[in-house]
C-alpha positions in Angstrom: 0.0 0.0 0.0 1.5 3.5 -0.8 2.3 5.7 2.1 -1.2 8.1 2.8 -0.7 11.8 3.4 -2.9 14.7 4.1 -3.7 16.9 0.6 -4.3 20.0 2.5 -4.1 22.7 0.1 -7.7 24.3 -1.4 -7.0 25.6 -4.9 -8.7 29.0 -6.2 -10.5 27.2 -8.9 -11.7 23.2 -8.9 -12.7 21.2 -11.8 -14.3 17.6 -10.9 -15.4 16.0 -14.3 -16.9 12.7 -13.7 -18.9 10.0 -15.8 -22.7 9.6 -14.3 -24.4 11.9 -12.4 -23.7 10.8 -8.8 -20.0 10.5 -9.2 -18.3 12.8 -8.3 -20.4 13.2 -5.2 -19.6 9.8 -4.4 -15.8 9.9 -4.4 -15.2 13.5 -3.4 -18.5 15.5 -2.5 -17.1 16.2 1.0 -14.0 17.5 -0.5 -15.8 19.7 -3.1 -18.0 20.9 0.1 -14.7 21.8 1.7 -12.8 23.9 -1.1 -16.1 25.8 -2.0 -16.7 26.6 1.8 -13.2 27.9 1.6 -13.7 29.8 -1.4 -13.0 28.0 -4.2 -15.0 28.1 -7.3 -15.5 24.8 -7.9 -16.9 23.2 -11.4 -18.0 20.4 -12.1 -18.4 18.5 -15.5 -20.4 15.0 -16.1 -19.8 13.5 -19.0 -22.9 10.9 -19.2 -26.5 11.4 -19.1 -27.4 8.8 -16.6 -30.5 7.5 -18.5 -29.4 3.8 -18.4 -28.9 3.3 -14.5 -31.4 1.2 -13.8 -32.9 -2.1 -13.5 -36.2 -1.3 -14.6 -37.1 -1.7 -18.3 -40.1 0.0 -18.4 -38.3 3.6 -17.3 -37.1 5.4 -20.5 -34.0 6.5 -20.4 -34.9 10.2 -21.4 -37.1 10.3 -18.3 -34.5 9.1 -16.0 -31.9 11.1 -17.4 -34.0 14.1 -16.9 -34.5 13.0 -13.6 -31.0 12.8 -13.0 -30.1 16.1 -13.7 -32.7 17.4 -11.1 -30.8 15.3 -8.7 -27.8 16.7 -9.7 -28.7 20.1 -9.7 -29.9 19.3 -6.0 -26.7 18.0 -4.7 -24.8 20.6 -6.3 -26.7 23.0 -4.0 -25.8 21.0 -0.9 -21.9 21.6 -1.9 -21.6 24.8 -3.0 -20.8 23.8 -6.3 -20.2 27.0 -8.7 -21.3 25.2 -12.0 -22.4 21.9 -13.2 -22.6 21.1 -17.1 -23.8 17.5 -18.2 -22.5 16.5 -21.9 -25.2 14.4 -22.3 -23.4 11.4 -23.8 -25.2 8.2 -23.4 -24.2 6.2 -20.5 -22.2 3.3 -21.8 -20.8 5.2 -25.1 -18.5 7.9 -23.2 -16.2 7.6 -25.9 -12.3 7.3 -25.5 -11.9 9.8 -28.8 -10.5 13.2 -29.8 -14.0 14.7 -29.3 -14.2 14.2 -25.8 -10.5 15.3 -25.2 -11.5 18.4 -27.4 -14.0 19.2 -25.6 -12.3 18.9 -21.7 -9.4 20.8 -23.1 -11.7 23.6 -23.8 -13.2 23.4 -20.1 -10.1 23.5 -18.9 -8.6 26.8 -20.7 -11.9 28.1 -20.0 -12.5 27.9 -16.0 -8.1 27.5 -15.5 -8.3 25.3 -12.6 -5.1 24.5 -10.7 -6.3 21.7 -9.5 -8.7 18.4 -11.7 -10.6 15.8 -9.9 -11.3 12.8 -11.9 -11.6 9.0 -12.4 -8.4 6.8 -12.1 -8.6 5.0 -15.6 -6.3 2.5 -14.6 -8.3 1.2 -11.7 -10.4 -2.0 -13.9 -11.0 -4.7 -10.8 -11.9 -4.3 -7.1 -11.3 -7.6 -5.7 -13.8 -10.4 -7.5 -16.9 -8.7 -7.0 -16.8 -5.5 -9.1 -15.4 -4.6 -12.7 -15.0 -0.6 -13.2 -17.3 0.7 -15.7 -16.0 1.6 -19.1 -17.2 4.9 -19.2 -15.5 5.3 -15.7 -12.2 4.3 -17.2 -13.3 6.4 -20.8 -13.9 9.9 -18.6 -10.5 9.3 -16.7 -8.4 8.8 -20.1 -9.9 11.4 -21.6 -9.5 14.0 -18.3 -5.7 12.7 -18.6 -5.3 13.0 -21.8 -6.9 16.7 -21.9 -4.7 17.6 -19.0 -1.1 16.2 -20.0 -0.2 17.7 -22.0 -2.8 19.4 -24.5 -4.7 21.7 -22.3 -0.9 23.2 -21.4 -0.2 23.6 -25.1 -0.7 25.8 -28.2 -1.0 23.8 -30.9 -3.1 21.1 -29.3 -6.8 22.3 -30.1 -5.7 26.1 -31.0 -9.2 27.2 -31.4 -10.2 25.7 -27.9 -8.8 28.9 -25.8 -5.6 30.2 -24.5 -3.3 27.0 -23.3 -3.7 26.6 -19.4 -1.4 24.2 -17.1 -3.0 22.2 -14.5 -1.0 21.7 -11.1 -2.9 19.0 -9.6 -4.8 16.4 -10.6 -6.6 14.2 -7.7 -7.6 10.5 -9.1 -10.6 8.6 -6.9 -11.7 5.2 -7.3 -8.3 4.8 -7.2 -6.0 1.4 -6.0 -3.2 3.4 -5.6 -4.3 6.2 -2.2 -2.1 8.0 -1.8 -3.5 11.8 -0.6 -6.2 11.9 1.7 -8.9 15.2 2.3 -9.4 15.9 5.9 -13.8 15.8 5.2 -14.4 15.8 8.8 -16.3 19.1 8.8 -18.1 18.1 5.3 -18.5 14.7 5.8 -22.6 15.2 6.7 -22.8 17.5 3.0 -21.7 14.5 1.3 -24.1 12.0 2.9 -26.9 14.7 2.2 -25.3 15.0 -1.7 -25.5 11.3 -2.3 -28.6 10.7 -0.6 -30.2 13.4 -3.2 -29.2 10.8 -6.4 -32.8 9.1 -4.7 -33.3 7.3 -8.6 -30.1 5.4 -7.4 -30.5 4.5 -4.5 -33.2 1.9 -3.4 -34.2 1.1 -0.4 -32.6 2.0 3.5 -31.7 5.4 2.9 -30.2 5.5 6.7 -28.0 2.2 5.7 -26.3 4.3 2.3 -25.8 7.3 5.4 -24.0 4.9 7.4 -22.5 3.2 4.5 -21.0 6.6 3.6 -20.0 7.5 6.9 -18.0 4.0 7.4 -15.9 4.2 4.3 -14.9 7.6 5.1 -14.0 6.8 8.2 -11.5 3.7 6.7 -10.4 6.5 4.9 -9.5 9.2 6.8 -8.6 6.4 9.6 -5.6 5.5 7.0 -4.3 9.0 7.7 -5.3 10.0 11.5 -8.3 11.9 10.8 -11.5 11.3 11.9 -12.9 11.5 8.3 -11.0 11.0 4.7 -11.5 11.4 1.1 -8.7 9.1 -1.2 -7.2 10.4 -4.1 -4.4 9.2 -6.4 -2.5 12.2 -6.2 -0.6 13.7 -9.7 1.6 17.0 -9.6 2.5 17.8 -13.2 4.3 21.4 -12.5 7.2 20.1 -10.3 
C-alpha cells in the first residue's frame, strides 16, 4: 500500500469531471463541500446522461436522465458547487476519442483550474466482485489525456482557448491512495449529496448514510483523521 498523506491545500479554482451523475459526489463530494466553503470556485463537469442506471425496463431512459439532472442540480446546492454542465453522452458510449479530449481541453482553458478531480482509468478490478465501468475508465483517459499535455499547449486544439497548465490532478476510485482530504467538517454534506441521487439509490436510505460515513471513516482512519476522502494524487508542474 502506498504511504497516505494529508492533501491539504484548497486551490482558487476546482474542476471535478466525472462519468454519471452521482460520481463525483460519491468519491469526493465532501471535499468539493470543503474547497467551495473555503472559497473556491468549484466546477464540475459529467460527462454521461445517466439514462441507463437502472434495472427497470419500463423507465425510458430520457425520463431518468431528466430526472437525474434534477438530482444533480440538487446535490450541487448541498456543496456549494459554482457550476455543473452535463455533456449528455449516453451512459455506456463515453467515448475514448479526440471529441471528448476536445471538448475537456476547452473546459479547462476556459475555468483554468489549478487543481482536476477525476476517475483513475487504470483502476479495472476491485477484488472479484466489481469490474470498473468503461465509461468510468473512458472519462479518466480522456480527463488525462486533456490535461497532459494538450490543455498546457498551443498547438493542441488552438481554437479551444488560451493554453492553461493544471497543477494537480486528484484520481478517486483509485487502487493506488495515496493523498487523503481531511472531510471531517463536510462529511454530513456528502451523505446529504448522495442521498439526493434518490433514482439510485433503493431502499434503506439511513443504511447508504451509514455506508458513507463507514468508508470515510477507513479513509481518513488510514491518515489520523476522523474523516477522509482518497485520491491518487498527480503534480505535473514540479
Amino acid at each position: 500500500m502506498a504511504e497516505r498523506r494529508l492533501f491539504t491545500s484548497v486551490p482558487e479554482r476546482a474542476l471535478a469531471v466525472y462519468a454519471h451523475p452521482d460520481d463525483a459526489d460519491v468519491a469526493c463530494g465532501a471535499t468539493l463541500a470543503k474547497w467551495a466553503d473555503a472559497g473556491c470556485a468549484v466546477h464540475l463537469v459529467l460527462v454521461a446522461d445517466g439514462g441507463k442506471g437502472t434495472t427497470d425496463a419500463a423507465v425510458l431512459p430520457t425520463q431518468l436522465a431528466a430526472l437525474r439532472a434534477e438530482e444533480v442540480a440538487a446535490a450541487a446546492k448541498v456543496l456549494g458547487i459554482s457550476s455543473v454542465e452535463v455533456l449528455g453522452v449516453p451512459d455506456g458510449e463515453v467515448p475514448e476519442q479526440i471529441d471528448l479530449i476536445e471538448q475537456l481541453v476547452s473546459r479547462i482553458r476556459q475555468l483554468r483550474p489549478s487543481c482536476v478531480l477525476g476517475h483513475d482509468p487504470t483502476a479495472v478490478f476491485f477484488g472479484s466482485v466489481y469490474v470498473n465501468h468503461r465509461d468510468h475508465r473512458a472519462a479518466g483517459w480522456a480527463l488525462l489525456d486533456a490535461v497532459a499535455p494538450a490543455a498546457a499547449q498551443p498547438h493542441y486544439f488552438p481554437h479551444a482557448g488560451e493554453p492553461h497548465r493544471v497543477s494537480d490532478v486528484l484520481l478517486s476510485g483509485t487502487l493506488e491512495v495515496d493523498a487523503v482530504v481531511d472531510v471531517s467538517l463536510t462529511i454530513d454534506r456528502k451523505v446529504e449529496a448522495v442521498v439526493a441521487h434518490g433514482s439510485q439509490l433503493p431502499g434503506d436510505h439511513d443504511w447508504i448514510r451509514s455506508s458513507v460515513r463507514q468508508r470515510a471513516q477507513e479513509v481518513g482512519r488510514s491518515a489520523g483523521v476522523a474523516f477522509g476522502e482518497g485520491f491518487r494524487h498527480l503534480v505535473l508542474d514540479a
